[in-house]
N, C-alpha and C positions, 0 to 999 in steps of 0.2 A: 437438440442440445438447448441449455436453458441458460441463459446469464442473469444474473441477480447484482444490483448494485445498491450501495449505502453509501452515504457519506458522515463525513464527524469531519472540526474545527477543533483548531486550538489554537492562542495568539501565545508564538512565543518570538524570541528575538535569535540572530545570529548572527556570525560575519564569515567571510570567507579569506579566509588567509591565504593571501599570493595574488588576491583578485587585484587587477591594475587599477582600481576606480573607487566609484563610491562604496561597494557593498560589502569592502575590506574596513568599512567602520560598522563599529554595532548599530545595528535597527531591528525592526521590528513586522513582523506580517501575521496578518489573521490567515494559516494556512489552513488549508482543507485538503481533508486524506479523501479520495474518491476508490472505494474499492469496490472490485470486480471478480464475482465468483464462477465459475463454472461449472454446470451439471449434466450430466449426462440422459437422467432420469427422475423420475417423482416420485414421494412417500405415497403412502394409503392413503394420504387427505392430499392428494395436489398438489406439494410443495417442494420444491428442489431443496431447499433448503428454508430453514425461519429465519427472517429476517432477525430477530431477535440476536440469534446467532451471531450474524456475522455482522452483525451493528456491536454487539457487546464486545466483540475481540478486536473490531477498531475502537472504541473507546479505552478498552484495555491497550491495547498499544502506543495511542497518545496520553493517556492519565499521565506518565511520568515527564512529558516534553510541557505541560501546559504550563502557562507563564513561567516560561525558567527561560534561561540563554541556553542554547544546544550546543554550543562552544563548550560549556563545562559540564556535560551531563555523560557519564560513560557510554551510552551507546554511541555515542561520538568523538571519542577518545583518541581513536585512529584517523576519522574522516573529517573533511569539512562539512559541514550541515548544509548542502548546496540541497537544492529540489532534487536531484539527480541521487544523490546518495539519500536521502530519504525515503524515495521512494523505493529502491533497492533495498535498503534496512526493512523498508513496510513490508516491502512483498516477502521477504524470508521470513521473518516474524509469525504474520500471519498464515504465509504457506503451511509452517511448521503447528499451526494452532487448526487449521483448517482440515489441510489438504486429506481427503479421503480417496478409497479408489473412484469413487462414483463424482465426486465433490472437490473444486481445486480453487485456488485463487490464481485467474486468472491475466490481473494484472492491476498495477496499483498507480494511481495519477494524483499528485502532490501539485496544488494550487497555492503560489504562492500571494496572487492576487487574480482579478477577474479575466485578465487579460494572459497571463503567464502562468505554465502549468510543465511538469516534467511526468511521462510515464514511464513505469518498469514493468515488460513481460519476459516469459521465458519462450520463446517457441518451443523448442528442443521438447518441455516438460508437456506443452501442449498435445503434443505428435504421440512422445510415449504416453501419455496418458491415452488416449485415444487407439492408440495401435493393441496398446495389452485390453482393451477390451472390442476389440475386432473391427474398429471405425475408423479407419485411417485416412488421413487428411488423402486428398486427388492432387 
């Protein structure tokens, strides 16, 4: 099995509403989307996947968040922009952009500074991907 990762930034601002403390006021973070793909196998040239690929569809996936507040952006309409829901919005997004039978995103890690960081995976989706092509986890 092959993992392929990229990363992309964007600085935008948020708050979180209900939070008891400071980050229930608007600020600001340089976050970085760290995304994780999964392959099972390689093209004719060697390649699980182009990076090109899946660097393009995390840029496509922040283009709309880059210096805006995600407090007022519809994909956040329902949720609070916490790292936690970000990276859950990422991983569906690009799952839905991605995911092949061969090729998956495997899991997505929202940095909101160098020290603080939230990951979304799915096992479940891991195991059947794996299982329908005869490699099931031990």
């Amino acid at each position: 099995m092959f993992e392929l990762r990229v990363k992309v930034d964007f600085p935008a601002a948020h708050h979180l509403e209900g939070y008891p403390g400071d980050c229930a006021r608007p600020h600001g973070h340089n976050w970085i989307v760290e995304v994780f793909a999964a392959s099972t196998q390689l093209d004719s040239i060697g390649l699980a996947m182009d990076f090109r690929t899946l660097k393009g569809a995390a840029k496509e996936l922040v283009a709309p968040w880059d210096h805006q507040d995600l407090n007022l952006l519809p994909d956040f309409k329902d949720i609070n922009p916490s790292a936690e829901q970000i990276a859950l919005l990422s991983f569906q997004k690009l799952s839905q952009w991605i995911d092949t039978d061969q090729t998956w995103i495997e899991r997505v890690t929202i940095w909101e500074n160098e020290r603080c960081s939230a990951t979304y995976f799915d096992e479940t989706k891991r195991r059947r991907k794996l299982k329908a092509l005869g490699r099931e986890l031990d």
